[in-house]
C-alpha positions, 0 to 999 in steps of 0.5 A, spaced: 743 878 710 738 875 713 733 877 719 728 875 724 723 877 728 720 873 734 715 875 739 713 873 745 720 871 745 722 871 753 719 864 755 716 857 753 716 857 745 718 864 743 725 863 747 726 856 744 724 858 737 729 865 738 734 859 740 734 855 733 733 860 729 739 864 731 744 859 728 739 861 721 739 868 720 745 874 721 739 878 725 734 876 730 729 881 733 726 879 740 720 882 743 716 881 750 714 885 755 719 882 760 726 885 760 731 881 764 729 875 760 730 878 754 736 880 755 738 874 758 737 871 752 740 876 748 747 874 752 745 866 751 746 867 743 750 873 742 755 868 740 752 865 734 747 872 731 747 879 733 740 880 737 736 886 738 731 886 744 725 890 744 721 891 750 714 891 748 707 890 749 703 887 743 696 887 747 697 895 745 696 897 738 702 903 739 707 898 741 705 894 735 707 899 731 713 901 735 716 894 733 715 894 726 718 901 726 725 899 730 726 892 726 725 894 719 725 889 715 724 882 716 725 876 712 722 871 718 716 872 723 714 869 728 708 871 732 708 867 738 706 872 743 700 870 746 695 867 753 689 865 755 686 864 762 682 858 765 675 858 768 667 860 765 667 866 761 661 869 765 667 869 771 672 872 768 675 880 767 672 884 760 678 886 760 684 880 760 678 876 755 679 884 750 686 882 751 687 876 749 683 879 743 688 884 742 694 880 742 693 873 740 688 877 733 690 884 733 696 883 733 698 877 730 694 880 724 697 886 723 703 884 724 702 878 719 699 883 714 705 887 714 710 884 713 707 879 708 706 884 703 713 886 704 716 879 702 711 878 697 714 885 694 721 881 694 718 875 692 722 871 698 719 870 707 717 866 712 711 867 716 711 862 723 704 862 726 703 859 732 696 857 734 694 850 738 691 843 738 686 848 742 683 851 734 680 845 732 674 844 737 671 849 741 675 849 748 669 850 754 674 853 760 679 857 755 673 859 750 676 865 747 684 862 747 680 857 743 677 861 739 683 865 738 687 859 736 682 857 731 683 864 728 690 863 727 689 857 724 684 858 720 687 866 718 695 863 717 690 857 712 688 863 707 694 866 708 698 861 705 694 859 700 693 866 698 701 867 697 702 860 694 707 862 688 710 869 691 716 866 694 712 867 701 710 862 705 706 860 712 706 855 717 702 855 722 704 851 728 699 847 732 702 844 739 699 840 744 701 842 751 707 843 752 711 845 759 711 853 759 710 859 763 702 858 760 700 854 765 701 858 770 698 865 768 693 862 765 691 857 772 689 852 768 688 845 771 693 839 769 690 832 768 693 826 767 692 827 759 696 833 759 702 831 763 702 824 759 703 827 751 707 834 754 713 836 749 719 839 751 718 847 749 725 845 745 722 839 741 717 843 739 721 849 737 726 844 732 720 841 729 716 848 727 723 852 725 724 845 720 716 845 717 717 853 717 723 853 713 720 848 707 715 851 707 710 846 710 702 850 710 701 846 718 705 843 723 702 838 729 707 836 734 707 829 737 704 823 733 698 824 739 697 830 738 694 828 730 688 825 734 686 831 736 684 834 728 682 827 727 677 827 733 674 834 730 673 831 724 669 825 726 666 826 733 659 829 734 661 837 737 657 836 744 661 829 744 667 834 744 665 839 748 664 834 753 670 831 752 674 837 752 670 840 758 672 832 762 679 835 761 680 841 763 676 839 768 671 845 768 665 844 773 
């Protein structure tokens, strides 16, 4: 018997990837902090697995524990869960900057660190991390989301590589914009870049499900968003702060 768990799963990505995978496992946990959406969901794939929802909030460290305690064990993880807000670091409120923290880090660690080590003693798992494009350059008007993402990418790397041989594997998926209720809380300014390389939640949720299950370290969705790393590598870091600020248009 197989089983997932997705967080952040009510909406955007999360909802997707519980989608795709509810055909691949007999057990899907989903959690977010939204109950209507969630049991929605649970309605939408009663059919094709048996699904458990948690209602949880993950920027709280007692809440983290409360779902790892209710799922149980885990033979898929995916840590999607998480939010950024728009505008100048100094504008913004201490408090949702340490939320960010909590939930985009915190969380997603503690989470990781645990059920890693429980697959590798069963020599069998997968570990989805869903980080950003916004991890390969630092991200002047989403500064601490970008930094988070970074984190993510850089975090499910080491994992990866540390767990290579186990029967454990980690993927860290890295997606440009993407059509989700993000935008919204974040208040975020689209441009026409944005608009232009979107991709629909569900292509995006298909393409990690698939990169996921054979093990790929990274996944990058959409052959233009493959610029952006390149552009990290080659570009001066004052070439890209201008061409990331141009972009989210901060002022």
């Amino acid at each position: 018997m197989s089983s997932a768990l997705v967080t952040g799963a009510s909406s955007g990505i999360g909802r997707e990837i519980s989608k795709a995978l509810a055909s691949e496992v007999d057990r899907l946990v989903v959690t977010a902090r939204s109950a209507d959406e969630l049991h929605t969901l649970k309605k939408e794939l009663s059919d094709l697995t048996s699904v458990e929802v948690i209602i949880a909030d993950l920027s709280i460290q007692s809440e983290v524990e409360r779902v790892v305690q209710k799922a149980g064990d885990i033979d898929i993880l995916v840590n999607n869960a998480g939010y950024g807000i728009y505008g100048r670091i100094v504008d913004q409120d201490s408090d949702e900057l340490v939320g960010i923290v909590d939930l985009n880090i915190r969380a997603l660690t503690y989470l990781g660190h645990h059920y890693a080590g429980d697959m590798a003693r069963r020599g069998t798992g997968r570990i989805l991390n869903v980080a950003s494009i916004a991890a390969f350059q630092p991200g002047p008007g989403m500064a601490v989301y970008c930094a988070s993402k970074a984190f993510v990418l850089s975090l499910s790397r080491a994992m990866s590589s540390e767990l290579n041989g186990s029967g454990v594997t980690v993927t860290a998926l890295c997606p440009g914009y993407v059509e989700t209720g993000f935008q919204e809380r974040s208040g975020m300014i689209l441009t026409g870049v944005e608009l232009w390389s979107s991709i629909p939640a569900e292509r995006v949720a298909k393409s990690a499900v698939k990169a996921m299950m054979r093990g790929r370290r990274e996944v990058i969705p959409g052959y233009l968003n493959w610029f952006v790393p390149l552009f990290a590598r080659i570009l001066p870091i004052r070439l890209q702060l201008f061409i990331v600020k141009a972009t989210l248009m901060l002022r």
